[in-house]
C-alpha positions in Angstrom: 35.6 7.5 -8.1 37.7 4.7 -6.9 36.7 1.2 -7.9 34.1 -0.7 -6.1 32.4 -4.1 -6.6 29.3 -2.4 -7.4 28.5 1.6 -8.1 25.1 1.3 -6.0 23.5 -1.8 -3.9 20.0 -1.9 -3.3 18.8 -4.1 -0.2 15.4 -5.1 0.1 13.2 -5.6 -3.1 9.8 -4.5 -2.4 8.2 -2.3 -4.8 10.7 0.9 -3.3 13.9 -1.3 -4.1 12.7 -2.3 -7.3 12.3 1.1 -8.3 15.3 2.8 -7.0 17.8 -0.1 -8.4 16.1 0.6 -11.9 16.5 4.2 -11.4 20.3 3.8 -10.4 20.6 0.9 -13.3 18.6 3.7 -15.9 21.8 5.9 -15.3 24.4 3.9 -16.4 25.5 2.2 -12.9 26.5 -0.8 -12.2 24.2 -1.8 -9.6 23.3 -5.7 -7.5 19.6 -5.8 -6.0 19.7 -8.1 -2.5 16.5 -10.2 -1.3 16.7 -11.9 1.7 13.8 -14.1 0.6 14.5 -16.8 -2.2 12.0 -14.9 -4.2 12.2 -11.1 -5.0 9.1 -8.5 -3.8 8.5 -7.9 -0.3 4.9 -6.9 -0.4 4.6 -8.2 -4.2 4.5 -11.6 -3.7 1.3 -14.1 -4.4 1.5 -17.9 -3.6 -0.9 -21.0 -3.4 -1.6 -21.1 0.5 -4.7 -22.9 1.1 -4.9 -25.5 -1.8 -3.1 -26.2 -5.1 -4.3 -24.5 -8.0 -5.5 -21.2 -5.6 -3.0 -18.1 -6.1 -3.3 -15.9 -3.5 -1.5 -12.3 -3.1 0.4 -12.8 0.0 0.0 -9.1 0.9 -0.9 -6.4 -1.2 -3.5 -7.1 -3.8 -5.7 -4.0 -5.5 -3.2 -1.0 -6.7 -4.9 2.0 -7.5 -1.6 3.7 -7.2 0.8 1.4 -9.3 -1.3 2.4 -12.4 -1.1 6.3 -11.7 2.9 5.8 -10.4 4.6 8.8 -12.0 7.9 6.3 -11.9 6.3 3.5 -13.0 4.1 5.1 -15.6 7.8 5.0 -17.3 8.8 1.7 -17.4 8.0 -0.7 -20.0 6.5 -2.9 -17.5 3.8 -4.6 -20.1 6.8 -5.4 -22.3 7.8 -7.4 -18.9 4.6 -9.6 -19.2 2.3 -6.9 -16.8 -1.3 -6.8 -17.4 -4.0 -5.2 -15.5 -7.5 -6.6 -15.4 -10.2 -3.9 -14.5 -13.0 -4.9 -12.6 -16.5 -3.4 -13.4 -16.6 -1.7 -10.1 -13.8 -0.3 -8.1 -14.9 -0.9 -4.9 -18.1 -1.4 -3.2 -19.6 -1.1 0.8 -22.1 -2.5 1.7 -24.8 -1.4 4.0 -27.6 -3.6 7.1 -30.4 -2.7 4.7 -28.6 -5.0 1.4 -27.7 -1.6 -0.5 -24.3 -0.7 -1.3 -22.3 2.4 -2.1 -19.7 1.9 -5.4 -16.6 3.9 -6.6 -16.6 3.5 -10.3 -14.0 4.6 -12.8 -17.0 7.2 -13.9 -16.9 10.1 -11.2 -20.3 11.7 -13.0 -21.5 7.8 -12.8 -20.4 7.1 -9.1 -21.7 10.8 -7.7 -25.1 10.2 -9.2 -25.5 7.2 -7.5 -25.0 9.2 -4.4 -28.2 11.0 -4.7 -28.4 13.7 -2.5 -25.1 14.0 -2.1 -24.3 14.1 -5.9 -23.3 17.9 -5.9 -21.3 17.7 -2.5 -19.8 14.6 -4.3 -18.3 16.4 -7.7 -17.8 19.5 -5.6 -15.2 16.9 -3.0 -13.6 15.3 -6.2 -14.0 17.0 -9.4 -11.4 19.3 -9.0 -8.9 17.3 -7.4 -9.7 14.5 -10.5 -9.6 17.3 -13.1 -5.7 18.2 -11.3 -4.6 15.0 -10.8 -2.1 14.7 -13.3 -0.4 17.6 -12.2 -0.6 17.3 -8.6 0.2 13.5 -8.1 3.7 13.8 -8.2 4.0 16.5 -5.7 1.9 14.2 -3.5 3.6 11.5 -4.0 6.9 13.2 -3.1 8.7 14.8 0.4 8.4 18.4 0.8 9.3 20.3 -1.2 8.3 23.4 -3.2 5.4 22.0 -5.6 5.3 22.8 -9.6 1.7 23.7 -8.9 1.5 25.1 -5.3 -1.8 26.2 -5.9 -3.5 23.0 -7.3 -1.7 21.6 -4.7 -3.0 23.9 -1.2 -6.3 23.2 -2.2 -5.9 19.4 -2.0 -4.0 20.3 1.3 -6.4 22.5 2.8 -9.1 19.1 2.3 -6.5 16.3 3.0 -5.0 17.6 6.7 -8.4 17.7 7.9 -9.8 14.5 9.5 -12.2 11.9 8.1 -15.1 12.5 10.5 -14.7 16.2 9.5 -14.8 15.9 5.9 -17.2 13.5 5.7 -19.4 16.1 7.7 -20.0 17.8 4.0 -22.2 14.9 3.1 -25.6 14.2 4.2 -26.7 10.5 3.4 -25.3 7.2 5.2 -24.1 6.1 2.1 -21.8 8.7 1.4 -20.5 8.9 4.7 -19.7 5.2 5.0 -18.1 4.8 1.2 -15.6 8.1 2.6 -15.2 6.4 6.2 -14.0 3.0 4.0 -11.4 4.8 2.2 -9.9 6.5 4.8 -9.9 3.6 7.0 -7.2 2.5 5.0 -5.2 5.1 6.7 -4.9 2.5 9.4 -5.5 4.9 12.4 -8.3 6.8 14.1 -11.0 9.0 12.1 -11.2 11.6 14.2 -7.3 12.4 13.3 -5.1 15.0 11.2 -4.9 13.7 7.6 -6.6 10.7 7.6 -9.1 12.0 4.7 -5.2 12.3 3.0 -5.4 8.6 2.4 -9.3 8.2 1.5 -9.1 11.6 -1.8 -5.6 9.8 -2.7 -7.6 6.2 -3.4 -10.5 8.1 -5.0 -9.0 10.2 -7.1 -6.4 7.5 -8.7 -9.8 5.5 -8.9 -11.7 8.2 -10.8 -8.6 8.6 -12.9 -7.5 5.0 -14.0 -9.3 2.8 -11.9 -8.3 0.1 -9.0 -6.7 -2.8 -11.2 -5.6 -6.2 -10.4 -2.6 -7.7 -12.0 -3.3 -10.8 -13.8 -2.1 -14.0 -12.2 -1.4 -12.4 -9.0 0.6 -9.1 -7.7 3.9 -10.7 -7.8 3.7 -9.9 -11.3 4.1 -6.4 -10.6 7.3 -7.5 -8.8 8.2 -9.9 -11.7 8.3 -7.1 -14.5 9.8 -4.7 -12.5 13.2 -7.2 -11.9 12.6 -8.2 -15.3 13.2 -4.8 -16.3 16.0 -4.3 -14.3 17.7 -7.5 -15.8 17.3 -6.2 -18.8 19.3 -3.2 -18.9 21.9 -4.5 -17.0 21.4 -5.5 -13.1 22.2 -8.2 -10.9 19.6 -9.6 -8.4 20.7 -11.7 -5.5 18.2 -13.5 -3.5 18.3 -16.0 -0.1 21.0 -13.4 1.5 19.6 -11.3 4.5 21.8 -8.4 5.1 22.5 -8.2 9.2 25.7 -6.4 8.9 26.9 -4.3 6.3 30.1 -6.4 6.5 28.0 -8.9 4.1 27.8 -6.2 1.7 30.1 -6.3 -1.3 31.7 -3.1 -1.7 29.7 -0.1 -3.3 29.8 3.8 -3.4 26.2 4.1 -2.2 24.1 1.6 -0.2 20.0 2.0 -0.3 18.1 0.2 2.4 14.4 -0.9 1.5 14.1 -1.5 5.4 12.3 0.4 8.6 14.7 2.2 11.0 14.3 -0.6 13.4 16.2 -3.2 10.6 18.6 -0.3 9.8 19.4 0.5 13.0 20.4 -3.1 13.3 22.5 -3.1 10.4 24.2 0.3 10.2 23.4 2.0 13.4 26.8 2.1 14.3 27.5 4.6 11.3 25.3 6.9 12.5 25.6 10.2 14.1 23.9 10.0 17.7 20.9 12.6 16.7 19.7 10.7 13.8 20.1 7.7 15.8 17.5 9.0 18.3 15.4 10.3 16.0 15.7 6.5 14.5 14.9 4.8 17.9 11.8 6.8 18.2 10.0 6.4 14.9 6.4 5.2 15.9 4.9 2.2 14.1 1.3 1.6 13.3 -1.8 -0.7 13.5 -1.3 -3.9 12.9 -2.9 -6.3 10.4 -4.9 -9.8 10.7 -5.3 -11.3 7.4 -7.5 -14.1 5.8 -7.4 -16.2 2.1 -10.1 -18.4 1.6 -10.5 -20.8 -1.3 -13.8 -20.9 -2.3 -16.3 -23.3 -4.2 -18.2 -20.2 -5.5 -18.3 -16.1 -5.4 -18.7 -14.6 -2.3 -23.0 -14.2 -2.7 -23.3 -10.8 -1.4 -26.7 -9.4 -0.7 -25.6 -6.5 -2.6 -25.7 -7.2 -6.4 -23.3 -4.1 -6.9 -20.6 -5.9 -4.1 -20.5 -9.2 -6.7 -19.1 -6.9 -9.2 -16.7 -5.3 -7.3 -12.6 -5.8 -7.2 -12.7 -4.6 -3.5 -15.4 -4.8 -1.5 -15.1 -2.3 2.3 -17.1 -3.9 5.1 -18.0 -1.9 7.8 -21.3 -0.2 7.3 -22.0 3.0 8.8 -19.3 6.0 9.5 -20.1 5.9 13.3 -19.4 2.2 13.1 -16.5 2.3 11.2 -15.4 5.2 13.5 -15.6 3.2 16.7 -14.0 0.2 15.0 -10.6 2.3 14.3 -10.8 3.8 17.8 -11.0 0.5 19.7 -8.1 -0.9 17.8 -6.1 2.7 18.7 -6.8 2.1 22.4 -5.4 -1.3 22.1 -8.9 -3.2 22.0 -10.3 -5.9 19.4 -13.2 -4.8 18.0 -16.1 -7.6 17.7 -17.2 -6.2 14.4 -14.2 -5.1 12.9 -13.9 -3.1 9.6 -12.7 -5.4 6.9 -10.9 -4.7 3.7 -11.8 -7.8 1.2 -10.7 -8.9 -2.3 -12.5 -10.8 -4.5 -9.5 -11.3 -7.5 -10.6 -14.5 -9.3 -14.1 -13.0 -10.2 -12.4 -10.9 -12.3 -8.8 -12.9 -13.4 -10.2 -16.7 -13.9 -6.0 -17.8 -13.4 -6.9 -17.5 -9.6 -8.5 -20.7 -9.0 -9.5 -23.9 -10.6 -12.6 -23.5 -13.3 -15.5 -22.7 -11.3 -13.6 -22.2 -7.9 -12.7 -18.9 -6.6 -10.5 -17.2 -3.9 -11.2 -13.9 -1.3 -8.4 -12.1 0.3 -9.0 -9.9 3.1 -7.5 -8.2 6.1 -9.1 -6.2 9.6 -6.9 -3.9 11.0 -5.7 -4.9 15.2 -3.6 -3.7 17.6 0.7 -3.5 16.7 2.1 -7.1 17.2 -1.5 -8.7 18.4 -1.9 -12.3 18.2 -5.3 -12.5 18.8 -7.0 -14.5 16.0 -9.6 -12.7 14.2 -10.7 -14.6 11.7 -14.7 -15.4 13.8 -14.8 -11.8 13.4 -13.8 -11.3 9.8 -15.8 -14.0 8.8 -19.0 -12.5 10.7 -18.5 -10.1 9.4 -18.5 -10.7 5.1 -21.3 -13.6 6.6 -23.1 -10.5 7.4 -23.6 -8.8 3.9 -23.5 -12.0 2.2 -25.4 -14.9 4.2 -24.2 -18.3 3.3 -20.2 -17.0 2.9 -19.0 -19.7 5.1 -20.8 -22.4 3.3 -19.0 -22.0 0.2 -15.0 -22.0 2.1 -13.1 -25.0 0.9 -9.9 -23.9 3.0 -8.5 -21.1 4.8 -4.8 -19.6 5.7 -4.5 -16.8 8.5 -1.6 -14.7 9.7 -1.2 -12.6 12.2 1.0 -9.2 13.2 3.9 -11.7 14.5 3.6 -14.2 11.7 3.4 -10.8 9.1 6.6 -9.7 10.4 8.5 -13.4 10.5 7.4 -13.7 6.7 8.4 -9.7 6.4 10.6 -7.9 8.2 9.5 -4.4 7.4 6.0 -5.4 8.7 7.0 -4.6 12.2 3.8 -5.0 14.4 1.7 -6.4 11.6 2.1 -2.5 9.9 1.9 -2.6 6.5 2.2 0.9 6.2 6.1 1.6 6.9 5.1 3.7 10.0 2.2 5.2 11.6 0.5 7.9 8.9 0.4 10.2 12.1 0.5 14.1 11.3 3.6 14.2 12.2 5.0 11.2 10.4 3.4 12.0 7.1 6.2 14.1 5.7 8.8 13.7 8.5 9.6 9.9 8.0 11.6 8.6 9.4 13.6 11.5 10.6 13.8 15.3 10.8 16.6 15.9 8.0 16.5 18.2 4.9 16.3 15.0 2.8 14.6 12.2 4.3 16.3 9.4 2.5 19.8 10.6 3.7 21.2 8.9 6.7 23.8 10.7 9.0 26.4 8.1 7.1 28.1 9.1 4.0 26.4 6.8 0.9 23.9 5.0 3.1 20.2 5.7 2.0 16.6 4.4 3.0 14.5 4.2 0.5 11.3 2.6 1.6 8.0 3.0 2.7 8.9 4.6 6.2 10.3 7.9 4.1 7.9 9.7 2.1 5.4 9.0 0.5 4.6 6.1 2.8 3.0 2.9 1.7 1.6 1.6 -0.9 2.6 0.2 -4.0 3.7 2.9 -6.2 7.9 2.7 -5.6 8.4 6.9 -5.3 10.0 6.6 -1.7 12.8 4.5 -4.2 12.7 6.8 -7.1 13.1 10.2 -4.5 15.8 8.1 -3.1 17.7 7.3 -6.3 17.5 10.3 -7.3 19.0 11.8 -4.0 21.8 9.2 -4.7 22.1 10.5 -7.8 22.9 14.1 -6.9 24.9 13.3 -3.7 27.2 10.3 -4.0 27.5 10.2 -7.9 26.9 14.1 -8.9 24.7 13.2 -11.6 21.5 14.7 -12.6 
């Protein structure tokens, strides 16, 4: 191959980016990582915004699925100053009556909590925990045929179906709501296709290896990663924003940890006019309205289990959580919306001050709202733990637009890359044998708007690499 400045540039470095420049860099290429921030990590970042001495994860906080990465279950990443702190509970939801359902790392332990809905509990997850290992990566993947098709059509056959459909195999509230919780996370309606996906995804890594929280805040995760990188030989360049690909140095491949909308912008002229299209009609989610408090003492929960608890799901009953997720979809703000809350420093002291503590949390709202929820949130968490707003000491909100100005691939306030729609959950961004091929020789997406989606796992980068690999450099 002629000579280039660089074999491989990697724009954007989110979790996605990280991973695919290590990937390239693991090969023996010479490759430069570009962050238009002055720091590197897109969704990995953490930061004092309410008052000194408070770290706060800026956007992603709990990561079930960095621990059970296949890629990054590779790396030396603890070498690269990572640790993980486990809380005693996974994640807890609360109920009116001051009971609350828990995930814990125990699946025995969590379904006999459930009651009556013990054996429909093990008979949900047991098999799927007992095959995780083995069907993970095919999950976490684009189609493809699977190692294990079997193993992997019976998770199928349970994930496609919708939340309020699944859930239907349980009896008791409590069981109901805990599923409803996780599968919120899917940031769309219930009642869809593949929406329980998202909710036996969480579980399963939980039941496996737990939902962890990075020690001193999730921009470690990032800071490891880069560190990694460095080590074996790449270049990281940060405080340039790539808006043309005449800003580029010159390379034999290009990866773009962006949405289409960003590289339509940058590279759309390269494209044929079909993948263009397909580009310009890629549908974007939910949006997100997010809260950190600093806090003169623990969130006092009703709920003794919720005080123990990494990540605590607020939204009671299915049927409430249900018509939460479906007022958002129809463009409404809910007035008790279903809240996704943090409570890191209970379990990592370097949060906060001695004594202090800080709560990160997010409701989900309509793409690009403004409205401010944060009477609502806070109503909400006052609800299962009566006194909350007594022990605030300061407070920093953003909203869809502000989520998007501090992160570009958050278009709309969606954190997810792209609506996790039926048809967007394997066809992302585009119809195309590989979805991390553009129409443009050597230009490549390789984040969270291809397959797998979102999250914090960096397989969209590794499948991307990896397609790099094959086409533009005929290795592996």
């Amino acid at each position: 191959m002629e000579k280039r400045d660089f074999d491989a540039i990697v724009v954007g470095s989110g979790p996605n980016g990280l991973a695919a420049a290590i990937l390239l860099q693991q090969n023996g290429l010479s490759v430069l990582l570009i962050e238009g921030k002055d720091e590197i990590g897109g969704g990995l970042r953490s930061a004092e915004l309410t008052l000194p001495g408070f770290t706060h994860d800026v956007c992603s906080a709990i990561h079930p699925l960095a621990v059970v990465s296949p890629y990054f279950k590779t790396l030396p990443l603890a070498a690269h100053g990572l640790e993980y702190i486990y809380p005693d509970i996974d994640a807890a939801h609360p109920f009116d009556n001051g009971t609350a359902a828990i995930i814990k790392r125990s699946l025995n332990e969590t379904a006999q909590l459930l009651g009556e809905d013990k054996e429909a509990y093990l008979d949900l997850l047991q098999p799927l925990v007992n095959n995780w290992p083995t069907v993970l990566p095919d999950i976490l993947a684009p189609l493809h045929f699977p190692e294990h098709p079997l193993a992997l059509a019976k998770f199928g056959l349970k994930a496609l179906t919708s939340a309020t459909h699944l859930a239907k195999r349980f009896n008791t509230v409590e069981a109901k709501g805990l599923f409803a919780g996780m599968a919120a996370h899917s940031m769309q309606q219930l009642s869809n296709l593949t929406t329980s996906a998202i909710a036996l995804v969480l579980m399963a890594s939980g039941h496996q290896q737990g939902w962890p929280i990075p020690k001193g805040g999730s921009k470690n995760i990032a800071n490891a990663l880069a560190s990694y990188f460095t080590s074996i030989g790449g270049k990281i360049e940060t405080g340039l924003y790539i808006k043309s690909l005449a800003q580029l140095p010159s390379a034999h491949a290009v990866l773009f940890d962006v949405t289409p909308r960003q590289l339509l912008q940058i590279a759309g002229h390269k494209f044929s006019s079909i993948y263009k299209w397909q580009l310009e009609r890629y549908r974007y989610g939910m949006g997100v309205f997010k809260i950190d408090w600093a806090l003169d003492a623990p969130i006092p929960f009703t709920a003794d289990a919720c005080r123990h608890a990494g990540t605590v799901h607020i939204g009671n009953t299915i049927e409430e959580i249900t018509d939460s997720e479906r007022q958002i979809a129809l463009g409404k703000h809910p007035e008790k919306p279903f809240v996704l809350l943090a409570q890191q420093s209970v379990f990592d002291a370097s949060r906060a001050p001695q004594g202090k503590h800080t709560a990160w949390a997010y409701c989900h709202v309509p793409n690009g709202s403004v409205v401010d929820m944060t009477r609502a949130i806070e109503k909400q968490v006052e609800r299962f733990a009566p006194g909350f707003r007594a022990v605030i000491l300061a407070k920093h909100t953003i909203n869809t637009a502000q989520l998007e100005e501090y992160n570009p691939n958050y278009i709309g306030g969606d954190i997810n890359g792209g609506a996790f729609g039926i048809n967007q959950l394997f066809i992302r961004p585009a119809l195309r044998v590989s979805p991390y091929k553009t129409s443009a020789k050597g230009i490549y997406i390789c984040s969270s708007s291809t397959p797998p989606g979102g999250g914090v796992h960096g397989m969209a980068g590794y499948h991307a690499a990896k397609k790099a690999l094959k086409h533009t450099f005929r290795m592996q």
